[in-house]
N, C-alpha and C positions, 0 to 999 in steps of 0.2 A: 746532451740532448734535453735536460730536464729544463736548461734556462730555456731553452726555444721553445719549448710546449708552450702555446696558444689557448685558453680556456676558450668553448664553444659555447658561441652567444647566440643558440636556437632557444626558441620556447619550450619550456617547460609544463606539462601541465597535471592539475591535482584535482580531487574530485571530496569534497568534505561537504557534512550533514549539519555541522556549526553553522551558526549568524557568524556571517562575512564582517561585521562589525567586532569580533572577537582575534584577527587576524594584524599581527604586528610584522614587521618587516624593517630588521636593524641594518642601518649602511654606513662605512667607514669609509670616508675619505680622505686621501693623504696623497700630497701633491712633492712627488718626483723630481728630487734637485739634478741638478748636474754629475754634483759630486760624486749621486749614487748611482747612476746613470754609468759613469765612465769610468773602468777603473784604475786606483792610483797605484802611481808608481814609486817601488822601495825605494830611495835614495834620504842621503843623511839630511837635504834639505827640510823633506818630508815631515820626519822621525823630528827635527827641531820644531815644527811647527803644528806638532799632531794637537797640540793646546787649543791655539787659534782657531784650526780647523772645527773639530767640537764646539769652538765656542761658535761657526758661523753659522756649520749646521743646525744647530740649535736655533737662531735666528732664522735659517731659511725654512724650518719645518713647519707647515702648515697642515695641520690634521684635524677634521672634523670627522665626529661621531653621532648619528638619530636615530630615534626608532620612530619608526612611519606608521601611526593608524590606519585602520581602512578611510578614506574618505576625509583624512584630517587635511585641512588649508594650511601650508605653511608657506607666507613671504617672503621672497627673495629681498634684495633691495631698492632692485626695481621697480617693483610692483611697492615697495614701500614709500618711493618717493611719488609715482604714479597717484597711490590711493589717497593717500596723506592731504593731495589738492581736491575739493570738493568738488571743485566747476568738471573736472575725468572722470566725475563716476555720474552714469545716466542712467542704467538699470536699474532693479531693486537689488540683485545682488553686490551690484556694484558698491552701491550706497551701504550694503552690508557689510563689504571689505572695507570701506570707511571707517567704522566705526571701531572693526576688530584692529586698523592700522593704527587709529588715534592711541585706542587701550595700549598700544604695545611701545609706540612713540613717548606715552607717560612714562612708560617703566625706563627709558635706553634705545637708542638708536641699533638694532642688530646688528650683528658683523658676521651673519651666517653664509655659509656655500648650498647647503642643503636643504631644497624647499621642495613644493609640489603643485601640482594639475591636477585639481580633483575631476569628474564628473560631466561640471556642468559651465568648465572655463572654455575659453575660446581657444585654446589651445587642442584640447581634447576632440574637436572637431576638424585638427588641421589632416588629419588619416585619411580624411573624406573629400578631400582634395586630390587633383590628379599628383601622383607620384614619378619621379623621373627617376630611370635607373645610374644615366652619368651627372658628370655635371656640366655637360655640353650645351653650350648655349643653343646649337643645332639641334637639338634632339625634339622629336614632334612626341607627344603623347601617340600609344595605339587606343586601337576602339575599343580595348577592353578597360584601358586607364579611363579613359571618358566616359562608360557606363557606368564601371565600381565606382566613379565620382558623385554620384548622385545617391548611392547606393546607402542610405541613413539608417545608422542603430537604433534600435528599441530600446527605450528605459528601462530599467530596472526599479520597477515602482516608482514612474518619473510622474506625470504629470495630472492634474486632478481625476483627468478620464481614464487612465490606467489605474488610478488608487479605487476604485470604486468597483473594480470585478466584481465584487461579491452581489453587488448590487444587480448584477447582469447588464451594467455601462460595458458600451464598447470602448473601445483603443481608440484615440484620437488617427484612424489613419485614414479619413477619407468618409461620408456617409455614405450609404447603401441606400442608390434608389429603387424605389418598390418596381421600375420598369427601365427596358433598355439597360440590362445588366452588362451586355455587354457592348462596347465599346470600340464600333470597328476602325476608327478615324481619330485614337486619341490623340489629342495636342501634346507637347512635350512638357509645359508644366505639370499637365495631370498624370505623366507618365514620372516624372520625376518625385512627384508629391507622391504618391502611390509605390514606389520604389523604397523599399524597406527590407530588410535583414529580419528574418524569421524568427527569430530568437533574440530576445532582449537580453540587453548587456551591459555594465557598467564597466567605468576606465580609471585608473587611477596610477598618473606618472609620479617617480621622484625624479626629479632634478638636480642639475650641478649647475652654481654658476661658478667658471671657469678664469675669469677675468682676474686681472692681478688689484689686490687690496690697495697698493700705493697710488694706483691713478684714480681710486676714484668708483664709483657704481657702471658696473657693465652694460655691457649691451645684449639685445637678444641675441644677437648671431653668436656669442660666447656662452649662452646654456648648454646643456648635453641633457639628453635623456641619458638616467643610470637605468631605469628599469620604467619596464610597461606591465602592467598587472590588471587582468581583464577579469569579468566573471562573469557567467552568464546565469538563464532563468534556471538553466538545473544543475546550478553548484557544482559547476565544473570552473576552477582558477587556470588560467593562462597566466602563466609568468615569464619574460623573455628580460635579461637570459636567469639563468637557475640558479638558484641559490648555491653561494661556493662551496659548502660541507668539505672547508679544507683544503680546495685547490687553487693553485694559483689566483690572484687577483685579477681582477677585469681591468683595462687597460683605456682609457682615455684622454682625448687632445685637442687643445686651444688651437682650434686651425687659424686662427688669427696671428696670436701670440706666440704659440709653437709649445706653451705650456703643460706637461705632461700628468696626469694623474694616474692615481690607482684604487682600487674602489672595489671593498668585500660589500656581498649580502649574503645575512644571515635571516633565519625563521627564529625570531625571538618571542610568538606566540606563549602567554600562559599554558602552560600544560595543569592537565587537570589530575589532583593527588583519586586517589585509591577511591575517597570518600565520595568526591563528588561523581567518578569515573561509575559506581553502584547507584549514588540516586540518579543517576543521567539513565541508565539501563532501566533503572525500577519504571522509569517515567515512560520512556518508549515500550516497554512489556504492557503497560497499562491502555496506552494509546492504543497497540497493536491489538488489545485485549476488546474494549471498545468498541474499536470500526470491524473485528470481527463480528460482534454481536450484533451489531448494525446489522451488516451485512447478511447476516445468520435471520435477523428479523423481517428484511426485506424479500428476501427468497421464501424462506419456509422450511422447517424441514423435513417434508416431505415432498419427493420429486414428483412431476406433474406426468403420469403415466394414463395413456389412452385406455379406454375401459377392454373388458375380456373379450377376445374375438378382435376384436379391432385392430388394422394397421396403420401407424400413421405415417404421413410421407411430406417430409420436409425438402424441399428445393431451393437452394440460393443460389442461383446464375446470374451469367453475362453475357450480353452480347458484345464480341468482342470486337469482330470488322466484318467486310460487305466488301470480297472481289471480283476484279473480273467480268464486271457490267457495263452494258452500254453506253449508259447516259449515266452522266454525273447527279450531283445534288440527290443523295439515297437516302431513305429512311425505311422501317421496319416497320411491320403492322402484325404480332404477332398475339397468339391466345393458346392457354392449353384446353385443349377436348376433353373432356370426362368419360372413360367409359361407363358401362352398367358397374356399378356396387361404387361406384366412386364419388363421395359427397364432400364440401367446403362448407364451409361458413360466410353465412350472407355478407358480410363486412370481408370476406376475401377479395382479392383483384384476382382476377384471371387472363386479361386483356391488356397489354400494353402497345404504346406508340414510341417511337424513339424520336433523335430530334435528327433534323434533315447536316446532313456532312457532305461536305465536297470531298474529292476522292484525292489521294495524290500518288505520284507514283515511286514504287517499291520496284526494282529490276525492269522487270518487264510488266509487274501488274499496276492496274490500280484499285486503290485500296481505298475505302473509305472506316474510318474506325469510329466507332460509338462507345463502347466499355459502358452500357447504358445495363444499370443492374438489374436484378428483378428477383423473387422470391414468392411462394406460395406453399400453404400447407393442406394436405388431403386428406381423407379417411375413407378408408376400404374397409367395408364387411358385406358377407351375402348375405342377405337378408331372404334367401329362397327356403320356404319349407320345405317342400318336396325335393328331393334329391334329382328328380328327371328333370325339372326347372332351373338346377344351376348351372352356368353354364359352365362349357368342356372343356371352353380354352378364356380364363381371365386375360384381362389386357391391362398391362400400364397403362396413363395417361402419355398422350403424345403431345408434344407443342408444335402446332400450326405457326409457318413464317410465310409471311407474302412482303416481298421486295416491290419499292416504289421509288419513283423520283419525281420532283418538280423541280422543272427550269424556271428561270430569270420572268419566262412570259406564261408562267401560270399552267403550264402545261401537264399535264397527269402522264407518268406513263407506269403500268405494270412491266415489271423488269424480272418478276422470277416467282416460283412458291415451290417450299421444299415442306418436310417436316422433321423434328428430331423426335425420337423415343427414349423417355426415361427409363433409365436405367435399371436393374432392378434388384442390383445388389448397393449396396452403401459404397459411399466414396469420389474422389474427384475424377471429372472424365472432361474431357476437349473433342468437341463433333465438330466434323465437317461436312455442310448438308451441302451437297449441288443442288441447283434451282435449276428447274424447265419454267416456260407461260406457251400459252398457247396461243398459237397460225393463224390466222386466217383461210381461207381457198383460194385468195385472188391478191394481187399486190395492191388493190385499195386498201387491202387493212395494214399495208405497210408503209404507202405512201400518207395514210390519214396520220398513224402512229410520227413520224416524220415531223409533218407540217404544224399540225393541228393538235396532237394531243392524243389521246387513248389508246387501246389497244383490247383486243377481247381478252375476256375477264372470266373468271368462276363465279359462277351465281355460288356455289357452297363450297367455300374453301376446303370442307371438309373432304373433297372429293381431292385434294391433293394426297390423301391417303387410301383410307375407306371410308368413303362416302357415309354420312352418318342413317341415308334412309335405306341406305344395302343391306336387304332382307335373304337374298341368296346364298349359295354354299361354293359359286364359284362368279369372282370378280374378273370382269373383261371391259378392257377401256381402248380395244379396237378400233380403228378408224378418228380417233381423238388424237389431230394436228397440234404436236408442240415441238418447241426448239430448247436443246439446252441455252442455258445466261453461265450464272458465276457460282461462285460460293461465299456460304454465311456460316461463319466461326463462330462456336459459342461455348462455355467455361461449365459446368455443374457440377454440380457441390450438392451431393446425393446421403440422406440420411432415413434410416428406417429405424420406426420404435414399435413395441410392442410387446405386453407383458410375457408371451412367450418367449422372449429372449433372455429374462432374469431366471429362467430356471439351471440348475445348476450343469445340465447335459448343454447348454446351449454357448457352443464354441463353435470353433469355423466350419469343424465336419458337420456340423446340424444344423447350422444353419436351413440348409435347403428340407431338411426334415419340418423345421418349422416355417416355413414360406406355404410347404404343403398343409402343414395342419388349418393354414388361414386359405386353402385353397387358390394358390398363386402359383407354386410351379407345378404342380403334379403334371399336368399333360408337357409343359415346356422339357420337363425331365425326360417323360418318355421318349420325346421326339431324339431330344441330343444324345439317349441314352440308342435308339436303333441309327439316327446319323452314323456316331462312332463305330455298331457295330459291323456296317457296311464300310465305313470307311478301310477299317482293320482285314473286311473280306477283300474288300478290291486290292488290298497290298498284298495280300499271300496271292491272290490269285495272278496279279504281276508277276510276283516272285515264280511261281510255280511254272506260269507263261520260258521267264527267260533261262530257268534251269531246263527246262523242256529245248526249249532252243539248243542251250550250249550243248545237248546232249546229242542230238541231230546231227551238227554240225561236226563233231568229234566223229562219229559214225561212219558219215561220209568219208569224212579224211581218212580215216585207213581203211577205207573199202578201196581206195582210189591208190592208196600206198601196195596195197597186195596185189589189185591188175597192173600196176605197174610192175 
């Protein structure tokens, strides 16, 4: 079983903090007679001839040995007879192979098998060509071969406007106009020019040419790729296929000729002794040492804590989709309310717009999604001297949402207003607010909304909760025609700070002790603290209900048993 074993020619892949320029790659090639192909047979004819034999073998062995630099050019013979004519080369690199072909032509004509595809040859771009899986003249590319066709790698510190990051130069991949970002009708060159692979990469084949020595310089269809070795921008190596560490040889063949090869690689990379392996260390512990202090200097060290009394309330949301409305084309018009004791800073946003989305459909709904972010920071303290002055029941801030759409013909329509409340403990939460808007009396306001556009509206948004000018102790919104619409999903990401939490009691149980000391839960407390304890009464008094019962019922039945 062992001669059948097959070595597996998948990709390999390795991840090193070294320059890629320090990376060697040894290959043996040794080309497959007959002899040893087939095996011979005892007989005395043999045994007379075992001289000759040796001595033909010896003639037919063809065996070459290279070690491969990252990025080293080495010419076949084709490419040397190619270069060698001035009037074939037309690039600048071309004209560069010239001259390294001339230098080489002075020493000896080569007689090598093993060369290579660096980078920036036309070879290294043939991957980006449609690929066929047979070799059937029939066979059609599918649409995924004709998209990945166009599909172009990023340099790896390729071209003037990629060397210049530092400079804050962008990437040669297209300019950025200041309007009309986006691009509903692109043409297919600008979709292809713009078609790039995320990740910049460099490529570097070795080669075999495969052709026999007696007739002469080969042809292309007689090269083989021995190995592909890729690298991208975060030093990660693709190697296909892996280094042999001892097993079996890799296996290749002159589909022309019928010519068989065999073909080790190895990782013949410098290793680094003891010495250099501690100043390499010393040097990174220094670096690391460094951009800590950086770091260290750009922060501060001391953390930026809200003054005494003070809470501060950090929110970074999303609004994430918009279901279940009538009219397509939605957008959001959303603001947070401030209660009493609740202040920001003049440079805060409190008010956003989102951008208008067509909706699509999910099962049975439709959906429109925005994933439009948002973030704002508050501070709460009471600022009441008198203790009859503060109030009884503090309130989170709540965020106001009013749902809108505009058609194609400019039309407005009010499509919902819900509100969310912030949360009041830390942490991440996903709301779902249902939206009502409100009626009319009479089907003009439904036929106008239809035809023409509008729909009655809230003079004060504010009234989609409590009304901000509600000076009363009981809210009635009676006789106020509305209809439900859909629902608005949205992501919070809830954070509380405040030096009463660095005290050394202030863990999960206390929390709600210090909410109180900043007068935020105390009434919230009592209410859930007598909810529960009704809740707990109306279960015993069930309980007691149906013990009561089963007892009844028992009663009767042997009353009923003895007149019988």
């Amino acid at each position: 079983m062992a001669d059948l074993y097959e070595p597996d020619l998948g990709a390999a892949y390795y991840r090193s903090n070294d320059p890629v320029k320090n990376l060697n790659i040894s290959v043996k090639l040794e080309r497959v007679t007959s002899s040893s192909i087939v095996p011979q047979q005892a007989d005395e004819k043999e045994d007379q001839n075992v001289e000759m034999q040796n001595m033909s073998d010896e003639v037919q062995k063809d065996e070459e040995e290279k070690v491969f630099h990252w990025q080293e050019k080495i010419f076949c013979l084709r490419e040397v007879d190619l270069y060698s004519n001035e009037a074939n080369c037309e690039g600048v690199m071309e004209k560069k192979y010239h001259r390294d072909v001339t230098e080489i032509l002075d020493k000896g004509k080569p007689n090598n098998r093993l060369f290579s595809y660096v980078d920036h040859d036309k070879f290294s771009q043939h991957d980006e060509t449609i690929k066929y899986l047979t070799t059937s003249a029939n066979e059609k590319p599918s649409l995924l071969s004709e998209k990945m066709a166009n599909l172009r790698r990023r340099k790896v510190g390729g071209g003037k406007k990629e060397v210049n990051r530092r400079n804050n130069a962008f990437r040669d991949v297209g300019f950025v106009p200041k309007i009309n970002t986006v691009d509903y009708d692109p043409s297919d060159e600008l979709r292809n020019r713009n078609h790039i692979m995320a990740a910049p990469m460099q490529v570097h084949y070795i080669m075999a040419d495969l052709s026999r020595r007696e007739e002469g310089n080969g042809t292309k269809e007689e090269e083989a790729v021995l190995c592909t070795v890729q690298i991208d921008a975060n030093g990660v190596i693709s190697l296909q296929p892996d280094f042999n560490k001892g097993k079996k040889p890799y296996v290749v063949e002159n589909n022309i000729k019928g010519d068989v090869f065999e073909y080790t690689i190895e990782h013949s990379s410098k290793t680094m002794n003891r010495q250099e392996q501690d100043k390499e260390q010393k040097m990174y512990r220094e670096v690391y040492s460094r951009h800590a202090d950086f770091l260290q200097a750009c922060v501060g060290e001391d953390f930026e804590l809200p003054p005494m009394g003070v809470l501060r309330l950090l929110v970074y949301g999303e609004m994430e989709c918009a279901r279940d409305f009538e009219y397509d084309d939605l957008y959001l018009h959303f603001f947070v309310d401030l209660p009493k004791h609740w202040t920001a800073d003049r440079s805060q946003q409190l008010s956003w717009v989102t951008q208008t989305c067509k909706t699509k459909v999910e099962r049975r709904d439709n959906v429109a999604y925005f994933s439009f972010p948002f973030n704002f920071e508050l501070f709460y303290k009471d600022t009441s001297i008198r203790e009859q002055d503060k109030e009884p029941l503090p309130h989170f801030p709540i965020i106001m949402v009013e749902v809108l759409s505009l058609d194609m013909w400019n039309r407005f329509r009010t499509e919902g207003y819900t509100y969310i409340n912030i949360p009041t403990h830390p942490g991440t939460y996903k709301e779902n607010a249902r939206c009502w808007r409100p009626i009319g009396r009479s089907a003009a306001a439904e036929l106008r909304r239809f035809f023409i556009g509008g729909s009655p509206e809230l003079e004060d948004i504010t009234y989609t909760a409590v009304p901000s000018t509600f000076q009363g102790s009981h809210l009635s919104k009676y006789g106020f025609r509305t209809e439900s619409t859909g629902t608005v999903k949205a992501k919070l990401n809830v954070i509380l700070q405040s030096q009463g939490f660095m005290e050394k009691k202030a863990n999960k149980k206390t929390l709600g002790n210090l909410l109180d000391n900043l007068g935020i839960n105390a009434v919230q407390a009592n209410i859930a603290s007598v909810l529960e304890a009704f809740k707990k009464a109306r279960i015993r008094m069930m309980q007691a209900r149906e013990s009561a019962t089963r007892d009844l019922f028992q009663e009767a039945t042997k009353s009923r048993e003895l007149a019988a």
